[in-house]
C-alpha positions as CSV (number, residue, x, y, z in Angstrom):
1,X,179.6,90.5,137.6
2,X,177.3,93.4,137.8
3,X,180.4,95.5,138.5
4,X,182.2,94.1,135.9
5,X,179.7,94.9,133.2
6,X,179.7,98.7,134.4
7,X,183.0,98.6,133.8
8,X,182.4,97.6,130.1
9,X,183.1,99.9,126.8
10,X,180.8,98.8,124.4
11,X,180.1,100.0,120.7
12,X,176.7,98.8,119.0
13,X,176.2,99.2,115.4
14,X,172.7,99.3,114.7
15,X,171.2,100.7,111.7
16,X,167.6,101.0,113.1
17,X,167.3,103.9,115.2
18,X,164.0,102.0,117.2
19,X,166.5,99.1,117.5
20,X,169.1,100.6,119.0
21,X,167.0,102.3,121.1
22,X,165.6,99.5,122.7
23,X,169.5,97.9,122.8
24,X,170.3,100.8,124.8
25,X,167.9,100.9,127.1
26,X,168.7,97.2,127.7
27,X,173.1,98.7,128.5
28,X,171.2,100.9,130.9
29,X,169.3,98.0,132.0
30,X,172.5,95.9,132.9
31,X,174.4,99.0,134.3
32,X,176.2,99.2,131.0
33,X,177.1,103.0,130.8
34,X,180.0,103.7,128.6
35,X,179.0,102.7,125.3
36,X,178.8,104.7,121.6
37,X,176.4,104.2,118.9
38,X,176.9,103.8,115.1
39,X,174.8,103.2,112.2
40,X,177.3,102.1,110.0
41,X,180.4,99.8,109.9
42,X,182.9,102.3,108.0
43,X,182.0,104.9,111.3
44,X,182.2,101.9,113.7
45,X,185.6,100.7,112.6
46,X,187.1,104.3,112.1
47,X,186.1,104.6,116.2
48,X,187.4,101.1,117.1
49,X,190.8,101.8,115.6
50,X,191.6,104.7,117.6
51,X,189.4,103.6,120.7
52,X,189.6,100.2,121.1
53,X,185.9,98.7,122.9
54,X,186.3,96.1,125.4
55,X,183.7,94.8,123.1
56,X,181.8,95.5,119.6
57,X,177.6,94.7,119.5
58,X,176.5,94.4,115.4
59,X,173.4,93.7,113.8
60,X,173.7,91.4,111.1
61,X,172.6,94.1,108.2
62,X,174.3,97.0,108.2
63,X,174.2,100.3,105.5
64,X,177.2,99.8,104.0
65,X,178.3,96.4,104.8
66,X,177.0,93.3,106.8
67,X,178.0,92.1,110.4
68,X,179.9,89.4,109.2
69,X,182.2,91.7,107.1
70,X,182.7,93.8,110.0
71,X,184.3,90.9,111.8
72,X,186.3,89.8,109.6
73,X,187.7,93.5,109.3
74,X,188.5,93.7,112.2
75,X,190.2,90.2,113.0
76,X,192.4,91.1,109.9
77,X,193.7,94.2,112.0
78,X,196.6,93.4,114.6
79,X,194.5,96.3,117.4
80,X,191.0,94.4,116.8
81,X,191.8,90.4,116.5
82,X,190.8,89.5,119.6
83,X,188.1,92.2,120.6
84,X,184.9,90.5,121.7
85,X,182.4,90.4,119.2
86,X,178.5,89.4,119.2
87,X,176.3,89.5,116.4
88,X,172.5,89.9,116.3
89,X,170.8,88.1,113.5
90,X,167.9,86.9,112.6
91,X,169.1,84.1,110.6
92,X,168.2,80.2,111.9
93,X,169.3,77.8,108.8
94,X,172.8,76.3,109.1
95,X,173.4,77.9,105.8
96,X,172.7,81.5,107.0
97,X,174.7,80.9,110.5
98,X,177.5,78.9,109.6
99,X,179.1,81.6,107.6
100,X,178.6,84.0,110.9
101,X,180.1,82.2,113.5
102,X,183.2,80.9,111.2
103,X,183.7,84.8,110.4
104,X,184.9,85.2,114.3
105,X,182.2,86.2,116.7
106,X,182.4,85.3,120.1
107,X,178.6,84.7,119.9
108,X,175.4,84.7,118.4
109,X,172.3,86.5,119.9
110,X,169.1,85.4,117.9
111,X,166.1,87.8,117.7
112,X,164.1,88.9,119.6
113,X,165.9,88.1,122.8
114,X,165.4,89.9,125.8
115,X,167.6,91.4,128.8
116,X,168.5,88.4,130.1
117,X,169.5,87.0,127.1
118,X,171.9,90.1,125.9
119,X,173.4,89.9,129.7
120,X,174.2,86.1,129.5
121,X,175.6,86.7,125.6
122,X,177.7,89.1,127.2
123,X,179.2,87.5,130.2
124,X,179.7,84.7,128.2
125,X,181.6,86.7,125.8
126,X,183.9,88.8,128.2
127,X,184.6,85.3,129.8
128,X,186.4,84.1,127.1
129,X,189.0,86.7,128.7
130,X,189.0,85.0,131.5
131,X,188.0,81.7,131.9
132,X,190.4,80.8,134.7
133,X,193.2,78.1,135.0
134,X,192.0,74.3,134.2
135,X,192.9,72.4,137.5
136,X,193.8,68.4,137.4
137,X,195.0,66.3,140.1
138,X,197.6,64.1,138.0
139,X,198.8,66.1,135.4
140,X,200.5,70.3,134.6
141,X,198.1,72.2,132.3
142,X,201.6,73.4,130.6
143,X,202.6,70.0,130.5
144,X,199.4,69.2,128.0
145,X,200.3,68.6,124.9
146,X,197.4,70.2,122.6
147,X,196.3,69.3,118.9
148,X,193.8,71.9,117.8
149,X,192.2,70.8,114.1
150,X,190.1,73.8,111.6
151,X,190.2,74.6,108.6
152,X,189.6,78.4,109.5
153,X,192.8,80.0,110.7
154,X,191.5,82.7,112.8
155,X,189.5,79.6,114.5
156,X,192.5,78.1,115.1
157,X,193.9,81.3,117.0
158,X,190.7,81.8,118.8
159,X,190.9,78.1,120.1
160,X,194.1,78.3,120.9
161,X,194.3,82.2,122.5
162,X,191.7,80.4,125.1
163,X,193.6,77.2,125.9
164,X,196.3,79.5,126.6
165,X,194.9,81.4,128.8
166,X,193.7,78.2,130.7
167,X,197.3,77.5,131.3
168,X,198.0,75.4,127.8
169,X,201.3,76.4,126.3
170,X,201.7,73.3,124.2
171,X,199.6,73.5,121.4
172,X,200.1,72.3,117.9
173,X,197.5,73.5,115.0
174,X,196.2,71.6,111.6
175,X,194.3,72.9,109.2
176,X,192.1,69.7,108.8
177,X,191.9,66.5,109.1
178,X,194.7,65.2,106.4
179,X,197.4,67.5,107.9
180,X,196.2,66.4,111.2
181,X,196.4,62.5,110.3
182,X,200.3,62.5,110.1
183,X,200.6,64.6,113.4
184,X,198.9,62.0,115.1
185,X,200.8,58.9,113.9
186,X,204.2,61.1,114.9
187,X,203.3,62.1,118.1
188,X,201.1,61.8,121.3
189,X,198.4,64.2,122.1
190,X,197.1,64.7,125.9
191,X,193.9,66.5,124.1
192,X,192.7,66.9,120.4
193,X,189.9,69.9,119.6
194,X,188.6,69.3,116.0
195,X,186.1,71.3,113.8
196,X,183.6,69.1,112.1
197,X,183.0,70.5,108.7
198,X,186.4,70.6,107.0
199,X,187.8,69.6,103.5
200,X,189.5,66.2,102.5
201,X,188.9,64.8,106.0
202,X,186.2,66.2,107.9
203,X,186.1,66.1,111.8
204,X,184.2,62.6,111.5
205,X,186.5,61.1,109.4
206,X,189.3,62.5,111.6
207,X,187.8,60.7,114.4
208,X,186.9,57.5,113.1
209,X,191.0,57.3,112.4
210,X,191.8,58.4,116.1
211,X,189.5,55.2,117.7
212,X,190.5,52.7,115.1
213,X,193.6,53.1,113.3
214,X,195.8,54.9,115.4
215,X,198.4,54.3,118.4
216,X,196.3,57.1,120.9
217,X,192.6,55.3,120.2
218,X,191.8,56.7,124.0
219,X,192.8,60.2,123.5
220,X,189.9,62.3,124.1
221,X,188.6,64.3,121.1
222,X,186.5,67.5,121.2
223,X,184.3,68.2,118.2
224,X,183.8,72.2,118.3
225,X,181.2,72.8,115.4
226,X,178.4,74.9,113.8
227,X,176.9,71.5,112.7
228,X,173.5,71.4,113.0
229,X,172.3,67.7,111.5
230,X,171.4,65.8,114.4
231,X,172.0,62.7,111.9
232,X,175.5,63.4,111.6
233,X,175.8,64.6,115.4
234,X,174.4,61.6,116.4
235,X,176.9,59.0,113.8
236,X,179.9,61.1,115.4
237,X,178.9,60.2,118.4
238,X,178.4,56.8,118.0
239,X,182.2,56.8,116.4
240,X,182.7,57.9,121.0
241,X,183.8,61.9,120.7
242,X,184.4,62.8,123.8
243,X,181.8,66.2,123.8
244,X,180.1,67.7,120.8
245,X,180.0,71.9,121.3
246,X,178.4,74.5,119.7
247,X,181.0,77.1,118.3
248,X,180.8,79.8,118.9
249,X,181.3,78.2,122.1
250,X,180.9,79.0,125.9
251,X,184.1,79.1,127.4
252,X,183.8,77.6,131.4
253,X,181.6,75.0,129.4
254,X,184.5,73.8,127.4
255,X,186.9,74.5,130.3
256,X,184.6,72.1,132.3
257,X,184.6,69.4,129.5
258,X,188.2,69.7,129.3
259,X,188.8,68.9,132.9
260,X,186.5,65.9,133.3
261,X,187.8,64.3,129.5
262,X,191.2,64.5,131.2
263,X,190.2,63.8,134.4
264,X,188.6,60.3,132.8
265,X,191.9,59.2,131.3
């Protein structure tokens, strides 16, 4: 991996000339060489669209826009969708996060956070490139059929871009619950990943019509959500998802919970 993360092309947008600083002595640190430095988000994404980073480090508050805007530029633009993004925040409430990791990052890295924390952000992030072929002893990965369940659309890509490159190709999207109701009463699902916040039918409601009103009660479910009420974490769980994952989410973690929910079946 160490090899791997010399190979990296990293661009860090950083307004704070003591924070990048410290950032960059931290590449240096994890062997991280090629990397460029802006202060802005206008002279960040005027570099990423002619030299596309294998991926993009922002601080939350930039000069002329915030982190979260950035993102969402760039996932609007064909060349950036899918570049590996992680944001550094400050922010802890629900309110302040949710909006950041529904905007597209591939992670969250809290401050003040250390080395070792920016090296397992990192990995974690670039694994979403590759995060290997699932492997079951009865069944095809290609063969899986695949309901994937957000509200968010570039969620929905991002889900499925990694079930893809697990070896998924059958995967069907809804945009919540209510369009995903009907789905399920028409057809059988190997595998259903559902956000939890959503409108008209939320993930909960979604799953309390999988276990007791539909023909697939035994299907497994996973809940990928920024939810942080450990009261309604706890009801969903009682209504028997089959795991409950933080998005953004770590990919061989949700690879791994794949494998055993089918592997249970």
């Amino acid at each position: 991996m160490e090899h791997q993360l010399s190979s990296l092309y990293v661009v860090l947008v950083e307004p704070s000339s003591s924070q990048s600083k410290i950032i960059i002595q931290q590449f240096e640190e994890l062997g991280i060489s090629q990397y460029k430095h802006y202060k802005t988000g206008t002279s960040a994404l005027d570099s990423i669209v002619d030299d596309i980073p294998d991926l993009v480090i922002s601080a939350l508050h930039l000069e002329d826009m915030t982190g979260r805007d950035l993102v969402l530029k760039m996932r609007r633009l064909s060349s950036t969708e899918t570049t590996a993004f992680i944001l550094i925040s400050t922010a802890t409430s629900f309110r302040e996060l949710d909006p950041i990791k529904q905007a597209g990052a591939s992670a969250v890295l809290p401050k003040p956070f250390t080395v070792k924390d920016l090296r397992r952000a990192v990995i974690n992030t670039m694994d979403w490139e590759h995060p290997g072929q699932i492997v079951l002893e009865d069944l095809d990965p290609e063969n899986l059929e695949v309901l994937v369940v957000d509200d968010s659309a570039m969620a929905r890509k991002m889900i499925g871009r990694t079930l893809s490159k697990m070896g998924i190709e059958k995967i069907t999207e809804a945009a919540d619950g209510a369009e995903a109701i009907p789905l399920i009463q028409e057809r059988l699902f190997d595998l259903i990943v559902t956000d939890f916040n959503m409108p008209e039918v939320d993930g909960h409601e979604l799953l309390r019509f999988i276990r007791n009103e539909s023909s697939q009660s035994s299907v497994p479910v996973l809940m990928v959500t920024t939810e942080g009420d450990a009261g309604k974490l706890a009801a969903v769980q009682s209504e028997g998802v089959s795991a409950i994952i933080d998005k953004p989410f770590e990919v061989h973690e949700v690879k791994r919970l794949i494998e055993a929910s089918l592997t249970d079946i």
